[in-house]
Biopython code that builds the backbone (N, CA, C, O; Angstrom):
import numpy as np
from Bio.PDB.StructureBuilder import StructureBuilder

atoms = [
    (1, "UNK", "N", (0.854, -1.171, 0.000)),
    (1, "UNK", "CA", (0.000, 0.000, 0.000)),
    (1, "UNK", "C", (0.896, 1.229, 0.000)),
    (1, "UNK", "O", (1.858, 1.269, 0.767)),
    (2, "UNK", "N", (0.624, 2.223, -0.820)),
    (2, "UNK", "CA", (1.475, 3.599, -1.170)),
    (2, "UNK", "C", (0.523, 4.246, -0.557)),
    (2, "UNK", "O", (-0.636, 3.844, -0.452)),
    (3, "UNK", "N", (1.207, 5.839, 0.111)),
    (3, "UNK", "CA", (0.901, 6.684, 0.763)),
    (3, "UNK", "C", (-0.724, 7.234, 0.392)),
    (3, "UNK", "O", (-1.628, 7.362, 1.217)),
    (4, "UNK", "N", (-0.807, 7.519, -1.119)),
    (4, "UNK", "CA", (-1.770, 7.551, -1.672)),
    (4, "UNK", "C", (-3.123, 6.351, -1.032)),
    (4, "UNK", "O", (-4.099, 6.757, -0.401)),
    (5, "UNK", "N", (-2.946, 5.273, -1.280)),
    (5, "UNK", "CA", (-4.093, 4.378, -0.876)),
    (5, "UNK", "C", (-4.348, 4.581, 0.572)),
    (5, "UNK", "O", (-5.474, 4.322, 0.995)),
    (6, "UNK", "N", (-3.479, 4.991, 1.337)),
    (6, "UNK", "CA", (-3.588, 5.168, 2.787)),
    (6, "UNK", "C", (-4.794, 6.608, 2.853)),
    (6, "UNK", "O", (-5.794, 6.382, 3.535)),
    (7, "UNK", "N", (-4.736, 7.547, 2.403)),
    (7, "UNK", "CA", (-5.589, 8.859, 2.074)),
    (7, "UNK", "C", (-6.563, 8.211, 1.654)),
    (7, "UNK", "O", (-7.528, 8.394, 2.396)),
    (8, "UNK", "N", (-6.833, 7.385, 0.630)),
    (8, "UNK", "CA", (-8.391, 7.404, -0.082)),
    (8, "UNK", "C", (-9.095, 5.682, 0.521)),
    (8, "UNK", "O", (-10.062, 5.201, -0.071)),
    (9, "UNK", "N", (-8.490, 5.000, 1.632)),
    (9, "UNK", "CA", (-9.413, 4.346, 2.042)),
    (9, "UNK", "C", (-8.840, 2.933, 1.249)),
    (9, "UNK", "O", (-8.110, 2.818, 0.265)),
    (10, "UNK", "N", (-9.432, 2.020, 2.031)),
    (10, "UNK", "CA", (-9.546, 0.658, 0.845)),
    (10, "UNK", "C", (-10.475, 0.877, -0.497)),
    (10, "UNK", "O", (-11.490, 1.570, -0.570)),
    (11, "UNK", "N", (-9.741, -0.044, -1.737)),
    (11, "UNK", "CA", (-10.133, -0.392, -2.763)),
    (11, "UNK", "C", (-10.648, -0.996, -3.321)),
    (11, "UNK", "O", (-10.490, -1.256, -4.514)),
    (12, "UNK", "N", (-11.959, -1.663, -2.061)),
    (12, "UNK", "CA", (-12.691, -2.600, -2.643)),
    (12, "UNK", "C", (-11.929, -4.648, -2.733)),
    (12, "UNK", "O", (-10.869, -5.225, -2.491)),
    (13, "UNK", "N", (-13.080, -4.935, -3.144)),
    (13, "UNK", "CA", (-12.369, -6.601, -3.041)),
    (13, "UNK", "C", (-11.842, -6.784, -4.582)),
    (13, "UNK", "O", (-11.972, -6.083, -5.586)),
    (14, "UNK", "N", (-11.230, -7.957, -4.345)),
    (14, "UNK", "CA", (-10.390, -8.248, -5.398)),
    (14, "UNK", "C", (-11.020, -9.780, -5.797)),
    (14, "UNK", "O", (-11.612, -10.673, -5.190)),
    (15, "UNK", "N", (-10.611, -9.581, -6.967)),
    (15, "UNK", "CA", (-11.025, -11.034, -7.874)),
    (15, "UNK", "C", (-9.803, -11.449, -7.912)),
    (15, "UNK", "O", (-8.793, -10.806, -8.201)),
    (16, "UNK", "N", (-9.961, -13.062, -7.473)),
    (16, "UNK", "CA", (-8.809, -13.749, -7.301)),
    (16, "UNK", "C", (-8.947, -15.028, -8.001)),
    (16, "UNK", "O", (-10.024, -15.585, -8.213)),
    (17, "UNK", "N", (-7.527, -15.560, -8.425)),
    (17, "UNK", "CA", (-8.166, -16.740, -9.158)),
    (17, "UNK", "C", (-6.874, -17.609, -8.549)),
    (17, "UNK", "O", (-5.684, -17.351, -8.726)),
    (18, "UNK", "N", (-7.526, -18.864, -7.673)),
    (18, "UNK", "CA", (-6.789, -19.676, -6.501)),
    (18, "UNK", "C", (-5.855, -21.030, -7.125)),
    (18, "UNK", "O", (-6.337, -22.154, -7.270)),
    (19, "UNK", "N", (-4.297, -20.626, -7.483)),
    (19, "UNK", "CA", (-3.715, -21.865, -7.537)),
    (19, "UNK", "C", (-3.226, -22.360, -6.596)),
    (19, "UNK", "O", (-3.511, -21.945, -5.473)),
    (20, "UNK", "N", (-2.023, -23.772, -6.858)),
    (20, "UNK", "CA", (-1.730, -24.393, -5.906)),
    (20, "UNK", "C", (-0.370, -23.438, -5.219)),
    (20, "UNK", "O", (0.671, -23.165, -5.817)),
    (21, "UNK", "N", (-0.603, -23.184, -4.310)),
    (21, "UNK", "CA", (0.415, -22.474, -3.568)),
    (21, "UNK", "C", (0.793, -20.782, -3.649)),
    (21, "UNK", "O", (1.680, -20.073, -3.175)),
    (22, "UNK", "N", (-0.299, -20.587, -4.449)),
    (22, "UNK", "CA", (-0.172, -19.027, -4.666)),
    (22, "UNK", "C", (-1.545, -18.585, -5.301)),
    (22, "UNK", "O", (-2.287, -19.533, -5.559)),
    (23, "UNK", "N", (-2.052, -17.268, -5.619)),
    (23, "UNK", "CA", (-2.915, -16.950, -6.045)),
    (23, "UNK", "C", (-2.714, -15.646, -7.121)),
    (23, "UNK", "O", (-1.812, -14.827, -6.947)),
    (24, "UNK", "N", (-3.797, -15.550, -8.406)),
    (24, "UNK", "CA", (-2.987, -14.488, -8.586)),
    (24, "UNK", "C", (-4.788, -13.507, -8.554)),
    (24, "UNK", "O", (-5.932, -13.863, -8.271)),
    (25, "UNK", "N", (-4.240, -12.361, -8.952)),
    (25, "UNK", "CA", (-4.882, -11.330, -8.709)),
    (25, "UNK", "C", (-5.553, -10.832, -9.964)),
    (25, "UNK", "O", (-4.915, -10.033, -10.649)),
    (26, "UNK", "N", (-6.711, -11.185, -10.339)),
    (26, "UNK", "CA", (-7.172, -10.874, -11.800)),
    (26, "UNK", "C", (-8.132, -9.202, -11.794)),
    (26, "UNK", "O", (-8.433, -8.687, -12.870)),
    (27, "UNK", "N", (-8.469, -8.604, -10.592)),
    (27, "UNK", "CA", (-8.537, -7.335, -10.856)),
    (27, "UNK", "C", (-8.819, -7.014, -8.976)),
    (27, "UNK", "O", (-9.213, -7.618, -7.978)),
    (28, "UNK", "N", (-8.195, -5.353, -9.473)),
    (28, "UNK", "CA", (-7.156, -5.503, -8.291)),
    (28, "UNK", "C", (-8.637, -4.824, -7.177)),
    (28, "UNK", "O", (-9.747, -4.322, -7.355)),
    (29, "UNK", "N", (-7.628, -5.273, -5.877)),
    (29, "UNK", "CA", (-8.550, -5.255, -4.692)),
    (29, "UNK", "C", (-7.684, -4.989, -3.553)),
    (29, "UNK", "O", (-6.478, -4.869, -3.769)),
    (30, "UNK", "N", (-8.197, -4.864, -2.210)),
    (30, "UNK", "CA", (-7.292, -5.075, -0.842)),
    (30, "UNK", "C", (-7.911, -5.777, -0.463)),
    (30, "UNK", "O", (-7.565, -5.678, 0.714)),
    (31, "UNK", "N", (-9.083, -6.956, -0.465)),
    (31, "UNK", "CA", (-9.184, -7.984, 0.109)),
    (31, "UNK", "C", (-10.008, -8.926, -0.681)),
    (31, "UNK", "O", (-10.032, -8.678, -1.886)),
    (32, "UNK", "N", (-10.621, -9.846, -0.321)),
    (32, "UNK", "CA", (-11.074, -11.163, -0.222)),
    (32, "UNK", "C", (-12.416, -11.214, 0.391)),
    (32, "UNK", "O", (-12.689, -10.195, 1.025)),
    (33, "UNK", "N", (-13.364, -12.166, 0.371)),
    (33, "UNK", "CA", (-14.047, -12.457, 1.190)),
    (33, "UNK", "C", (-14.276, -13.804, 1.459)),
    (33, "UNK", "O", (-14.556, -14.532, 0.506)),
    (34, "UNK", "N", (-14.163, -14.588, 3.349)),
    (34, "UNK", "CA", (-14.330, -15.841, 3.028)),
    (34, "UNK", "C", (-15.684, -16.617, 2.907)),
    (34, "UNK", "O", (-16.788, -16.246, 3.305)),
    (35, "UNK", "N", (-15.358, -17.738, 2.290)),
    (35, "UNK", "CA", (-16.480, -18.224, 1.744)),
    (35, "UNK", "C", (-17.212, -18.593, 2.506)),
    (35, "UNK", "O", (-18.362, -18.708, 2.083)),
    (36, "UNK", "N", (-16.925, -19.028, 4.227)),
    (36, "UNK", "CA", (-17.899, -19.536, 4.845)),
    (36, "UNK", "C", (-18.381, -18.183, 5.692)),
    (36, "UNK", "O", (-19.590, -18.312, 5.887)),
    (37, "UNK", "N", (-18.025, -17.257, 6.120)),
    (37, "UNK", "CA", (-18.244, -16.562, 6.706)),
    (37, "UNK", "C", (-18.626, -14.785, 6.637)),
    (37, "UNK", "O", (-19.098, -13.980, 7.441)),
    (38, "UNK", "N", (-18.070, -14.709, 5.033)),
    (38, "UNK", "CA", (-18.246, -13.476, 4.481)),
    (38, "UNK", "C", (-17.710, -11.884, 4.883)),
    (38, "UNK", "O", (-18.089, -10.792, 4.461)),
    (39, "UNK", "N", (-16.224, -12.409, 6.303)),
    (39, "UNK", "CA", (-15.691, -11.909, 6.767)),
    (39, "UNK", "C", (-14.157, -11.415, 5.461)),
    (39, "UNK", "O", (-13.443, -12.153, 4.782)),
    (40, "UNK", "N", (-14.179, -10.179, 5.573)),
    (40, "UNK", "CA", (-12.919, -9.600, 4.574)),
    (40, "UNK", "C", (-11.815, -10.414, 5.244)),
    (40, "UNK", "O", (-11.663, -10.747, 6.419)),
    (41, "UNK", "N", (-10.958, -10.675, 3.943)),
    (41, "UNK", "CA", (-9.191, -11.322, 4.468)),
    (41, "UNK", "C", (-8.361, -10.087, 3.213)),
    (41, "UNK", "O", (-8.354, -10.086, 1.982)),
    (42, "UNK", "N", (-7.787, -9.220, 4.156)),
    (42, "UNK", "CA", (-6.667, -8.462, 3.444)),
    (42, "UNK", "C", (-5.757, -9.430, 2.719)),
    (42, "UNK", "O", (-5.059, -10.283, 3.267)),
    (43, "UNK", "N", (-5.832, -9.234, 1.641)),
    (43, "UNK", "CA", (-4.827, -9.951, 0.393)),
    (43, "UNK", "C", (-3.411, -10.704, 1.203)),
    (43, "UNK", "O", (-3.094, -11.893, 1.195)),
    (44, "UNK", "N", (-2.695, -9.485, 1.909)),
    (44, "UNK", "CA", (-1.368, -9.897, 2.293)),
    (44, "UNK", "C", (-1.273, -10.766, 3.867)),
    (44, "UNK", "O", (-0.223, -10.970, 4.475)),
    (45, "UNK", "N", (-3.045, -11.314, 4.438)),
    (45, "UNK", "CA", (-3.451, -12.308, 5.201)),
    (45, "UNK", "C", (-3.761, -13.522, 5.086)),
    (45, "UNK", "O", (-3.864, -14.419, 5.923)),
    (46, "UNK", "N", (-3.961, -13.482, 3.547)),
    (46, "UNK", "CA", (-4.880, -14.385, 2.729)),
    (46, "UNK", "C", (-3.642, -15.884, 3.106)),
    (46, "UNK", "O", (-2.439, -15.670, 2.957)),
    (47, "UNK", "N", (-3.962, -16.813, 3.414)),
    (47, "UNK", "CA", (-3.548, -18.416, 3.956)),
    (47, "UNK", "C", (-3.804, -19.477, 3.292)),
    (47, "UNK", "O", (-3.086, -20.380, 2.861)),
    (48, "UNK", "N", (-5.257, -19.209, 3.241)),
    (48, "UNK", "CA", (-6.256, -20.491, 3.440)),
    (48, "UNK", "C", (-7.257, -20.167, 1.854)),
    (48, "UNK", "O", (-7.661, -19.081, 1.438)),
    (49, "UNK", "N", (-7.436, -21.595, 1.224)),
    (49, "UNK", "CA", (-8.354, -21.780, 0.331)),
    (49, "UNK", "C", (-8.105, -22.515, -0.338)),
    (49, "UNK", "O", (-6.943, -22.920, -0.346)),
    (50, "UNK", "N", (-9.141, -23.100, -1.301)),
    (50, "UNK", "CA", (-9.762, -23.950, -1.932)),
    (50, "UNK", "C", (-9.288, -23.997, -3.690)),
    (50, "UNK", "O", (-9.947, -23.226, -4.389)),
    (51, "UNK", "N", (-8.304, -24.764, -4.359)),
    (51, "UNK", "CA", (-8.260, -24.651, -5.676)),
    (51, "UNK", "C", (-9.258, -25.212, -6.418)),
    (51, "UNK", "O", (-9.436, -24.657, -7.502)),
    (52, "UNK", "N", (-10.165, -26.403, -6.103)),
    (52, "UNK", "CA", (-11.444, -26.922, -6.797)),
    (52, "UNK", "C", (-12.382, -25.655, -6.473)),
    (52, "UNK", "O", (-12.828, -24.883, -7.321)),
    (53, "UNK", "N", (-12.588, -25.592, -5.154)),
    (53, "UNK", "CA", (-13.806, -24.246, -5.419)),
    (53, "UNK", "C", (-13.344, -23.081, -5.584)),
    (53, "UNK", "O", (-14.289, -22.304, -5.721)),
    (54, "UNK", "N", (-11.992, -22.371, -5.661)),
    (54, "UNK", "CA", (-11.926, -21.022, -5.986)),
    (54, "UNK", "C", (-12.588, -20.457, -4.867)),
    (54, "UNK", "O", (-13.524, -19.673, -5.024)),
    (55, "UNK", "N", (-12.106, -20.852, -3.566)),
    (55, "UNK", "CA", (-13.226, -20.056, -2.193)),
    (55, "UNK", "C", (-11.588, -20.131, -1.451)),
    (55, "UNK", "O", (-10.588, -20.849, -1.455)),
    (56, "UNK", "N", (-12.266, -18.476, -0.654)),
    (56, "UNK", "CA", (-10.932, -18.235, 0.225)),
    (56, "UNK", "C", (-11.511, -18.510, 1.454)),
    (56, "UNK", "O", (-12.742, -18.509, 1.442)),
    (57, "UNK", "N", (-10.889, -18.778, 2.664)),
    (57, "UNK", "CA", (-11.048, -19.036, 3.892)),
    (57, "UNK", "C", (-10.153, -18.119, 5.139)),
    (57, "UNK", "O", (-8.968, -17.785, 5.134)),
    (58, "UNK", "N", (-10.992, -17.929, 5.946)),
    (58, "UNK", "CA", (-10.382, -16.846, 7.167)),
    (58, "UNK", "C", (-9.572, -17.931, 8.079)),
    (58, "UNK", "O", (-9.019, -17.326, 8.997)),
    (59, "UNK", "N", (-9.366, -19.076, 8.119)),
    (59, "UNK", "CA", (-8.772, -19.800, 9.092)),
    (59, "UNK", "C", (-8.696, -20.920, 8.676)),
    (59, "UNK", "O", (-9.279, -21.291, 7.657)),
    (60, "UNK", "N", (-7.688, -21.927, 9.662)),
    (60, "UNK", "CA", (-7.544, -23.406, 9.239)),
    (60, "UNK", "C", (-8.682, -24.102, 9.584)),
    (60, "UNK", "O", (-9.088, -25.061, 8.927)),
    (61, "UNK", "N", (-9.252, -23.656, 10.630)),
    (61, "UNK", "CA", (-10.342, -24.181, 10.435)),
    (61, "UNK", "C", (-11.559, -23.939, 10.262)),
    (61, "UNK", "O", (-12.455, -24.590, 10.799)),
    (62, "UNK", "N", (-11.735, -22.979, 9.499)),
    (62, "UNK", "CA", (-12.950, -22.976, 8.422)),
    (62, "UNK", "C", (-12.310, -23.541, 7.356)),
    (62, "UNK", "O", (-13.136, -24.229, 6.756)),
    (63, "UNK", "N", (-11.029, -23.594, 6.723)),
    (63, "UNK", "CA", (-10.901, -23.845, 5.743)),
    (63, "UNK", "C", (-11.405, -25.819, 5.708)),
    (63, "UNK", "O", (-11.971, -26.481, 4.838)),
    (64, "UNK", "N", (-10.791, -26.242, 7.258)),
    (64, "UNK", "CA", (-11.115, -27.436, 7.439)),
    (64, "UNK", "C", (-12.376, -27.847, 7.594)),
    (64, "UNK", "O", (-12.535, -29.045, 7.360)),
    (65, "UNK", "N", (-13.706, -27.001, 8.042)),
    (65, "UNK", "CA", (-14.838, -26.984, 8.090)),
    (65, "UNK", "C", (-15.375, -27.379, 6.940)),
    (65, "UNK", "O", (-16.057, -28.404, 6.942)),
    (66, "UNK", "N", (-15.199, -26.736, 5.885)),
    (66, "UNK", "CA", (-15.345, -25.950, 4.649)),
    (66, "UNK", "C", (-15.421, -27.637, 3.954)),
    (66, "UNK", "O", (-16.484, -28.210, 3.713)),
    (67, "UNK", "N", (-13.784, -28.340, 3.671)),
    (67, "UNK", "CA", (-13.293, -29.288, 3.414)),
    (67, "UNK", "C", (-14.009, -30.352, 3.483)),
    (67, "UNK", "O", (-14.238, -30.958, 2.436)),
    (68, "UNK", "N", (-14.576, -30.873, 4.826)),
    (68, "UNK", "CA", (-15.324, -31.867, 5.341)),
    (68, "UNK", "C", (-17.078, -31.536, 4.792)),
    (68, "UNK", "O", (-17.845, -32.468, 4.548)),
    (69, "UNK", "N", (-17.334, -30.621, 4.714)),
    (69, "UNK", "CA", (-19.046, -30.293, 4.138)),
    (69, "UNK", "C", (-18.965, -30.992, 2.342)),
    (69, "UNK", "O", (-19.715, -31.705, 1.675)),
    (70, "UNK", "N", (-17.372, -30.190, 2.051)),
    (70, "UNK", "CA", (-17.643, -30.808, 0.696)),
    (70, "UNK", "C", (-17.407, -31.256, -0.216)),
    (70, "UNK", "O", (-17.715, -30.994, -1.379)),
    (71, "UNK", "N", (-16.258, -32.707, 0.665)),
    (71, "UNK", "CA", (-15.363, -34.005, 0.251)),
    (71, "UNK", "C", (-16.064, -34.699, -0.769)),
    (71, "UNK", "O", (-15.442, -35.084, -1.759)),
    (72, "UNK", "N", (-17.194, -34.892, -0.660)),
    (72, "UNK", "CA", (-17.988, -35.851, -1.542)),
    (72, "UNK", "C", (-18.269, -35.260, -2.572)),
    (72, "UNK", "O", (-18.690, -35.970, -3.486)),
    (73, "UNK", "N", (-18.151, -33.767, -2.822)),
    (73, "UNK", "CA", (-18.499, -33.061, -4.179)),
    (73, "UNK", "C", (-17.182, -32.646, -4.919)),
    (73, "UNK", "O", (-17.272, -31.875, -5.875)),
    (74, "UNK", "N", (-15.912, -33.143, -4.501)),
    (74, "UNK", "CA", (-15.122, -32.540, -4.863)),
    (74, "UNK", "C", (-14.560, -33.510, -5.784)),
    (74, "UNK", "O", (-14.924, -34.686, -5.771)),
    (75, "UNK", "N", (-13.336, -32.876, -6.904)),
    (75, "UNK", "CA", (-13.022, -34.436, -7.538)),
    (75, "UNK", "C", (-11.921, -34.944, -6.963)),
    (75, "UNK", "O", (-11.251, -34.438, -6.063)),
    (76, "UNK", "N", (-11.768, -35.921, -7.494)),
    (76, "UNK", "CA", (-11.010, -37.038, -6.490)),
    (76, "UNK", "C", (-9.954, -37.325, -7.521)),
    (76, "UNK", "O", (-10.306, -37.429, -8.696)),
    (77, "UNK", "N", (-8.422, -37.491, -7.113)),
    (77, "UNK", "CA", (-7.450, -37.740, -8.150)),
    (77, "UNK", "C", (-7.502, -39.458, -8.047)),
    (77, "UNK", "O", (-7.230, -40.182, -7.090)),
    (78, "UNK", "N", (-7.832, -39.705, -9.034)),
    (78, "UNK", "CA", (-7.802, -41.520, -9.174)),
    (78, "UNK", "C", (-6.056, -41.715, -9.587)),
    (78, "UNK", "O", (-5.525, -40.879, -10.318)),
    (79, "UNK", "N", (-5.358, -42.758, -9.098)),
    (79, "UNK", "CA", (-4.476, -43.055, -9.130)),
    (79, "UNK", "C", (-4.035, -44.572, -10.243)),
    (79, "UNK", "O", (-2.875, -44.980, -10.300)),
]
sb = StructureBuilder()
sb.init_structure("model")
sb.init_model(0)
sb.init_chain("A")
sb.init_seg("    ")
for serial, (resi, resn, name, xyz) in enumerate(atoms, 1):
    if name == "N":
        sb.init_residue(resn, " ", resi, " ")
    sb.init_atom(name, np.array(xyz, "f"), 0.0, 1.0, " ", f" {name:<3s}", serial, name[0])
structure = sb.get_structure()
């Protein structure tokens, strides 16, 4: 954040698009919202989420909450 963004406030949420181990930023934002809870996650907080659903999570365990609701809908790597 530059001096500027500090004067005019946050910029709204950001569209994010969730890979494995990183995320990138497809239009820009200062946060997130998580999926179970609809609580903002500032970008540079952001931890936790989902690459099948593209859902961010405020904690390990919502993210683990999250996980267990929806194992059976998710795909499964056959070996």
């Amino acid at each position: 954040m530059n001096r500027i963004d500090r004067f005019f406030g946050l910029r709204g949420e950001a569209k994010v698009k969730f890979l494995n181990g990183e995320f990138q930023v497809l239009s820009p934002g200062d946060f997130v919202r998580c999926a179970v809870t609809g609580e903002p996650i500032m970008l540079p907080d952001l931890r936790y989420w989902s690459v099948d659903l593209q859902e961010a999570y405020a904690s390990p365990e919502i993210s683990m909450q999250r996980f267990l609701q929806m194992r059976d809908k998710l795909p499964h790597d056959e070996a």
